[in-house]
Backbone bond lengths (Angstrom), bond angles and torsions (degrees), N, CA, C in turn:
res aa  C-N    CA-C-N  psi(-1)  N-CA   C-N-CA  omega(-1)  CA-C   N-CA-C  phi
1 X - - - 1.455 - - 1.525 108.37 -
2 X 1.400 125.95 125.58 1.383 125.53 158.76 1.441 136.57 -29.97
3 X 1.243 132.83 -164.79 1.548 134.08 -175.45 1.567 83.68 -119.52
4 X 1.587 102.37 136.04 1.635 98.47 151.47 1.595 123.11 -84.72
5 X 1.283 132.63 151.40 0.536 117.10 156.95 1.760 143.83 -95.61
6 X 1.450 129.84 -147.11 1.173 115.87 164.14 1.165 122.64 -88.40
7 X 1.331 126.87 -27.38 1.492 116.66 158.61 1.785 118.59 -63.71
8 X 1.370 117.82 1.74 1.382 112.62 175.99 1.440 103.75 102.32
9 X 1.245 125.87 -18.79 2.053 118.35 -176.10 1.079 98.56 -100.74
10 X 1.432 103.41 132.76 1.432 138.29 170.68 1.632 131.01 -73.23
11 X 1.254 105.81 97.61 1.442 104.68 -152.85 1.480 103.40 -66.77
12 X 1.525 105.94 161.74 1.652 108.27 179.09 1.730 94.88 -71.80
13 X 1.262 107.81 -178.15 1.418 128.90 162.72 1.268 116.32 -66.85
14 X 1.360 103.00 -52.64 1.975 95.49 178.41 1.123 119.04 -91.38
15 X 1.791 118.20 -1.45 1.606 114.80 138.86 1.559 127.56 -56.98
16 X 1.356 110.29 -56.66 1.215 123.74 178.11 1.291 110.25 -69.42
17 X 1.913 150.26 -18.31 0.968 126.66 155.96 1.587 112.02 -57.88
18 X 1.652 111.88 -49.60 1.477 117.54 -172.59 1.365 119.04 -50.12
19 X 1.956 118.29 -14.68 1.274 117.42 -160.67 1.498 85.43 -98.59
20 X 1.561 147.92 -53.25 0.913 170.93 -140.08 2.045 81.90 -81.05
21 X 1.406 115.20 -59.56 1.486 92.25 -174.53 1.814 124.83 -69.18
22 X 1.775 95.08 -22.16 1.857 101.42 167.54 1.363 108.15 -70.41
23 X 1.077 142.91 -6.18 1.549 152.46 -161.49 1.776 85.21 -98.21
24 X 1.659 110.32 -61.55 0.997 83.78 -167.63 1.791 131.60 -115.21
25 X 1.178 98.58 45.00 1.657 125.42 172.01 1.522 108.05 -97.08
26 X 1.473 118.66 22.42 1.459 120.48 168.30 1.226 143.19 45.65
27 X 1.116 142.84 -173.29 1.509 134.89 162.34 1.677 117.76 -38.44
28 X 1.244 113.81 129.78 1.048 122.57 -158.67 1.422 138.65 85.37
29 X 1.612 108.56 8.90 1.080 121.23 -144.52 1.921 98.83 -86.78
30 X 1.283 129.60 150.77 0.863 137.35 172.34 1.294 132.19 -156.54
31 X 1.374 145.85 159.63 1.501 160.44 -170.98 1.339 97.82 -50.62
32 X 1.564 114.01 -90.09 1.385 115.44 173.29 1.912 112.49 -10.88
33 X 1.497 102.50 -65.42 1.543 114.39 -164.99 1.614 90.33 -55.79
34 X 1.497 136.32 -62.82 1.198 130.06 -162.73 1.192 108.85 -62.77
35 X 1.140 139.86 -32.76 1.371 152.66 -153.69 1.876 98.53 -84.33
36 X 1.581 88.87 -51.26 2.150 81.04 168.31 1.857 122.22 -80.15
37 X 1.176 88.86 -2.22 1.781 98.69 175.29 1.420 107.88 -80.97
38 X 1.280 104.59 -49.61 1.442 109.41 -162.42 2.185 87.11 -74.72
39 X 0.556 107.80 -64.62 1.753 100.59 -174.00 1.277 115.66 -57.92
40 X 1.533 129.99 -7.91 1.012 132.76 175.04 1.903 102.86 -72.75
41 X 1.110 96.77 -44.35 1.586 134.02 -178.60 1.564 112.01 -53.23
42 X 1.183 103.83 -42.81 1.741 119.59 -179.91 1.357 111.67 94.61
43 X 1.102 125.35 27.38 1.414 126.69 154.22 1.328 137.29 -70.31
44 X 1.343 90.95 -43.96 1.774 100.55 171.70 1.788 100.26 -124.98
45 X 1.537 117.90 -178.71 1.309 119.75 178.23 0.894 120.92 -67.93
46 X 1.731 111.59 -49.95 1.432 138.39 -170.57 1.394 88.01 -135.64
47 X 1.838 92.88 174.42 1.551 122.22 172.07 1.245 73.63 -94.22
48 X 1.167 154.82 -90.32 1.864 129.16 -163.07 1.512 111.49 -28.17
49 X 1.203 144.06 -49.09 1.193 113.04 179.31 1.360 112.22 -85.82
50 X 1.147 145.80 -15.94 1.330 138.74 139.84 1.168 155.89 -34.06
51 X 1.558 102.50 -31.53 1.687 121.59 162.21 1.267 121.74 -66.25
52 X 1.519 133.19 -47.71 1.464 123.77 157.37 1.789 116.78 -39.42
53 X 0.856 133.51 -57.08 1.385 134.91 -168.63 1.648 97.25 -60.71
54 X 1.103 113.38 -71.91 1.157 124.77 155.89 1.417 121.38 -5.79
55 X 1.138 103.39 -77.67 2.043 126.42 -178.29 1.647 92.23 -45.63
56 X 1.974 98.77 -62.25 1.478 81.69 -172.74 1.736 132.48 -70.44
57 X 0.896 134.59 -7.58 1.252 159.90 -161.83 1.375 107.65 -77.85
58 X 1.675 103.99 -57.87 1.527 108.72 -178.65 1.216 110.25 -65.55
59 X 1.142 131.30 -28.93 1.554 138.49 -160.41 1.517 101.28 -83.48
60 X 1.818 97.90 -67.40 1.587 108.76 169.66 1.565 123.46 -32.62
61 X 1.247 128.50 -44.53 1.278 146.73 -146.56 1.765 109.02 -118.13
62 X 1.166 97.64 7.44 1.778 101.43 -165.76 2.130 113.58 33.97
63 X 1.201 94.39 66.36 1.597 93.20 -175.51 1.575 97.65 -80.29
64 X 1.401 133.23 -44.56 1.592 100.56 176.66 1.365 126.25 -84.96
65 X 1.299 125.56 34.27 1.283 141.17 152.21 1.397 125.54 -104.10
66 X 1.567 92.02 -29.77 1.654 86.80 166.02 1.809 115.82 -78.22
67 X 1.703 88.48 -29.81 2.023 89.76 -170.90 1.906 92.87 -62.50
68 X 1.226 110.69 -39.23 1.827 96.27 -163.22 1.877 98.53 -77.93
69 X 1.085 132.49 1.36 1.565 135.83 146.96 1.236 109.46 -50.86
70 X 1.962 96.33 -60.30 1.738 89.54 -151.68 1.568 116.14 -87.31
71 X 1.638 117.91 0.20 1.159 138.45 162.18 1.522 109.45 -66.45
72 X 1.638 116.38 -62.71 1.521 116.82 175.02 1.347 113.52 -51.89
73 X 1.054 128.34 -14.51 1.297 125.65 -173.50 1.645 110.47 -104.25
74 X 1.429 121.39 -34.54 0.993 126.96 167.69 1.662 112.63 -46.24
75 X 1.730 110.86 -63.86 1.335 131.29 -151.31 1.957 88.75 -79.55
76 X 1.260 127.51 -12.89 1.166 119.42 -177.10 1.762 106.41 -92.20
77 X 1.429 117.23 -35.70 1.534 113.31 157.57 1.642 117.98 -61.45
78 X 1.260 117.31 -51.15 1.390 102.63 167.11 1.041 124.12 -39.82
79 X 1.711 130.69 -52.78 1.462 130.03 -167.76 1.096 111.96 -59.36
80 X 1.454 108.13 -35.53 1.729 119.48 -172.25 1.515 115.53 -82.98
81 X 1.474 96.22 -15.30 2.361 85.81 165.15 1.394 104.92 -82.51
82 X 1.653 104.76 -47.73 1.430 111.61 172.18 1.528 117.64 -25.78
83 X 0.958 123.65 -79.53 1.599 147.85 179.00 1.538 101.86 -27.94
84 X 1.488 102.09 -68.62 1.440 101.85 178.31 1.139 114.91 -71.09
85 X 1.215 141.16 -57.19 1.770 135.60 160.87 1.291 108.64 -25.07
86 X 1.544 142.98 -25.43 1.283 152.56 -170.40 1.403 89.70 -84.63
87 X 1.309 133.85 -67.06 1.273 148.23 -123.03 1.427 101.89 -97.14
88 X 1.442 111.44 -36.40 1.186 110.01 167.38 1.197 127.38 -83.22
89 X 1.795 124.54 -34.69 1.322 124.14 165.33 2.008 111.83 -52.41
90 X 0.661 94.29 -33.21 2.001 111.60 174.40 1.437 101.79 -62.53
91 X 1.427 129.46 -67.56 1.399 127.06 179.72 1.308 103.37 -35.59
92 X 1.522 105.80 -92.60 1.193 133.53 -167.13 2.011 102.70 -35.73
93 X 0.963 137.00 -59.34 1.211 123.46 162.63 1.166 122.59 -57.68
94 X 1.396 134.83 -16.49 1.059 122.49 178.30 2.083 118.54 -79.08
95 X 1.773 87.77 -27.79 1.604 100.63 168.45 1.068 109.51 -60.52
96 X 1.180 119.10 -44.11 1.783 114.27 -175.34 1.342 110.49 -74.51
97 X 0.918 130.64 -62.28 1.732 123.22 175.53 1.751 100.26 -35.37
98 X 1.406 113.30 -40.86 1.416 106.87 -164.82 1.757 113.80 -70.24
99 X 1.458 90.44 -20.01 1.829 101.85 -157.08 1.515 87.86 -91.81
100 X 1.675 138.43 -35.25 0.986 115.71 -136.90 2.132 87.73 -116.81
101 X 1.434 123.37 6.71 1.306 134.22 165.34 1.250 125.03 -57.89
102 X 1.419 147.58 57.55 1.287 127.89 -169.83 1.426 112.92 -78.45
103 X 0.731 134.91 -5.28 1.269 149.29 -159.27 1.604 115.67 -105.39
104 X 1.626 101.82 -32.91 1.617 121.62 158.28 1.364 108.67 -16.46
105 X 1.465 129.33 109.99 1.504 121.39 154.02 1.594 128.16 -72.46
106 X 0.991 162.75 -170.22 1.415 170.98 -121.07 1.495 99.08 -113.18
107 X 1.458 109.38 -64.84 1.469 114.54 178.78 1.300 115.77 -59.32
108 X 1.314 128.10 -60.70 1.406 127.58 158.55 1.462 135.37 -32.77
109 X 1.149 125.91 -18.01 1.483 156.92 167.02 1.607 109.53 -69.91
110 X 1.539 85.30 -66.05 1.759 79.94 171.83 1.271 131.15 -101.20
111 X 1.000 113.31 15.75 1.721 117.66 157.50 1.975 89.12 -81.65
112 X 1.067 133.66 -129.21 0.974 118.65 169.86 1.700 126.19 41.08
113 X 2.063 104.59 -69.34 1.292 87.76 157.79 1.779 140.02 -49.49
114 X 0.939 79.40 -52.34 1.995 110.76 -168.43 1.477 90.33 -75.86
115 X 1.101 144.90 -5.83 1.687 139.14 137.72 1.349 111.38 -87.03
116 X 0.916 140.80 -33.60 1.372 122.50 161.76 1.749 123.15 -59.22
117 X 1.453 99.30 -50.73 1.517 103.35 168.51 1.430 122.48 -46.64
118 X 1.451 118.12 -46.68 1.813 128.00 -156.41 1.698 81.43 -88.58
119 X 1.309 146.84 -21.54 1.741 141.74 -179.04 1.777 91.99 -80.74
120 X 1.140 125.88 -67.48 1.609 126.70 -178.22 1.703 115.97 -43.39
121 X 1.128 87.27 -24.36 1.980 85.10 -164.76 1.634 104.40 -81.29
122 X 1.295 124.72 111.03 1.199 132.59 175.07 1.245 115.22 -33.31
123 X 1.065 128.26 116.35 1.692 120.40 151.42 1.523 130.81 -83.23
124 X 1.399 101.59 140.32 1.844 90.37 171.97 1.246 124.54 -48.44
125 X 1.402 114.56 164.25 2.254 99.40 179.82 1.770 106.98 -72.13
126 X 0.762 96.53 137.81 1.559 97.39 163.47 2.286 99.11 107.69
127 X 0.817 110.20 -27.79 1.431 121.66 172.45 1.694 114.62 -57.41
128 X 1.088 112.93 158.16 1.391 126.87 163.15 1.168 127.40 -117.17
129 X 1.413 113.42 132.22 1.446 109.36 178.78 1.293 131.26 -105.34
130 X 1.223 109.36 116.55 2.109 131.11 -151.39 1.612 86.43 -93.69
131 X 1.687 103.13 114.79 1.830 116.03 160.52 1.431 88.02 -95.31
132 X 1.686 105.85 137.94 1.141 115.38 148.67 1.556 126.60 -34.39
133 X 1.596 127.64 130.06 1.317 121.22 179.33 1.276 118.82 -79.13
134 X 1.073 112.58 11.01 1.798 119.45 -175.79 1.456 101.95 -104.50
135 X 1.639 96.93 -32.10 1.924 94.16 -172.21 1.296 88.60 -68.68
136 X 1.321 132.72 -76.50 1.249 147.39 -140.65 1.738 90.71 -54.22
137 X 0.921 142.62 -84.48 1.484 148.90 145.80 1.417 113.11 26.28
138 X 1.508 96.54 -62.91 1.350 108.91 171.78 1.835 124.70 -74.22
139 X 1.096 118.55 -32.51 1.380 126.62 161.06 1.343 107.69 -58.30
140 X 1.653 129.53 -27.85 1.627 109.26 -156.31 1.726 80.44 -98.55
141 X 1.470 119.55 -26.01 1.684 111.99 170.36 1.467 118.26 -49.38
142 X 1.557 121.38 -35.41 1.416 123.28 -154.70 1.587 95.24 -95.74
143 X 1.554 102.08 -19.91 2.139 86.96 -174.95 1.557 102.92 -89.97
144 X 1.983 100.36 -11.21 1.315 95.54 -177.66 1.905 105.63 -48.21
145 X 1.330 94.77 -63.00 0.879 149.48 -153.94 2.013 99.91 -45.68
146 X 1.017 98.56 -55.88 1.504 127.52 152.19 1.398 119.90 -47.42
147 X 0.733 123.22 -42.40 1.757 147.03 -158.84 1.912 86.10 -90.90
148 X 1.248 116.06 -91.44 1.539 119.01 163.72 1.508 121.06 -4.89
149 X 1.402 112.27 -67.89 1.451 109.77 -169.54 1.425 131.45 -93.35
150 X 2.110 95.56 -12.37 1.465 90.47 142.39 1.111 132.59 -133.94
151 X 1.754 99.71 69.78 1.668 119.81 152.07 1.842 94.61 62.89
152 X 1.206 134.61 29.78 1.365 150.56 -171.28 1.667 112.53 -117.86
153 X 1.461 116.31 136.05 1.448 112.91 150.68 1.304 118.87 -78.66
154 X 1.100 114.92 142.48 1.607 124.09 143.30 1.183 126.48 14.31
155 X 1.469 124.42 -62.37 1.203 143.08 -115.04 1.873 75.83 -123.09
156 X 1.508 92.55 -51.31 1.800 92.23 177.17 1.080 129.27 -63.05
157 X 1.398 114.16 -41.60 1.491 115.46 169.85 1.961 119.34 -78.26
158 X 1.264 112.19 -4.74 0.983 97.21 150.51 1.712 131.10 -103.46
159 X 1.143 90.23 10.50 1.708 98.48 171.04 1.679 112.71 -101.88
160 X 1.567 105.33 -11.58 1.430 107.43 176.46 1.700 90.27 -74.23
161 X 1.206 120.69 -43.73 1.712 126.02 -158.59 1.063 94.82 -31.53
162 X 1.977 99.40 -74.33 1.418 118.08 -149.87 1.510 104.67 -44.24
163 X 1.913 103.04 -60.99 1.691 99.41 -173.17 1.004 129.55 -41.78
164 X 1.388 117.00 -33.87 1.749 123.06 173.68 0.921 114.45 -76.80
165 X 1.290 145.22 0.03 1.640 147.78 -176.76 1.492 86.05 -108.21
166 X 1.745 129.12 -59.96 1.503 116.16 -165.49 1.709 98.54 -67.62
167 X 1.457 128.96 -0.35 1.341 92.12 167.16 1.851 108.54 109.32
168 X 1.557 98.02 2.73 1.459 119.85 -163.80 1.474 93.27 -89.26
């Protein structure tokens, strides 16, 4: 069975494969370009006899309404591994700065906490998740801080984090 679309018509199969390959010939993508793929392919003779079917199809089938769907939908799963891949690289360093501080005073502890907490707490999809600017502030003080006393950049001690969290 075909894809419906948003105007309600149900594309054939060898519409909907052909739309599925303009979907995925990327930025820049165009008729012409599908039209020499698909004949390169042996479907049609030419991308000249291919572009009419084609022409009509996109129009018929609302294909650039479906491609800016299947893009919004794409770029909205990305954000959302992103986010969490963020969220977790953030935790997880933030435990280690926390675990490896002895020196941490009271206040420093709980900034730290209350950034670890506001990274754990699920968000709905589509939401953002707001760290306090004081915590965060305070974390880039403590790796400063870290960084300083052992004769380290920044950049090093947070690359020591990660390795010691992946297990390095």
């Amino acid at each position: 069975m075909g894809e419906s679309a948003d105007n309600g018509r149900e594309m054939t199969p060898k519409a909907a494969a052909a739309f599925h390959a303009y979907v995925g010939l990327g930025p820049g993508r165009s008729l012409r370009w599908l039209a020499r793929l698909l004949a390169e392919q042996g479907q049609y003779k030419s991308g000249t006899a291919a572009l009419p079917t084609l022409n009509t199809w996109s129009v018929k089938y609302a294909w650039q309404a479906r491609l800016s769907a299947a893009i919004t939908a794409q770029t909205e799963d990305l954000l959302a591994k992103a986010a969490e891949i963020d969220g977790r690289s953030f935790l997880r360093t933030s435990e280690l700065v926390a675990d490896r501080l002895a020196w941490a005073d009271a206040g420093h502890v709980d900034a730290v906490i209350k950034m670890r907490e506001t990274v754990r707490k699920p968000e709905p999809r589509g939401a953002t998740t707001n760290v306090n600017v004081q915590i965060g502030a305070t974390l880039r003080l403590i790796v400063e801080r870290v960084a300083a006393e052992q004769g380290l950049s920044q950049a090093e001690v947070m690359a020591e984090a990660e390795s010691i969290l992946a297990g390095g």
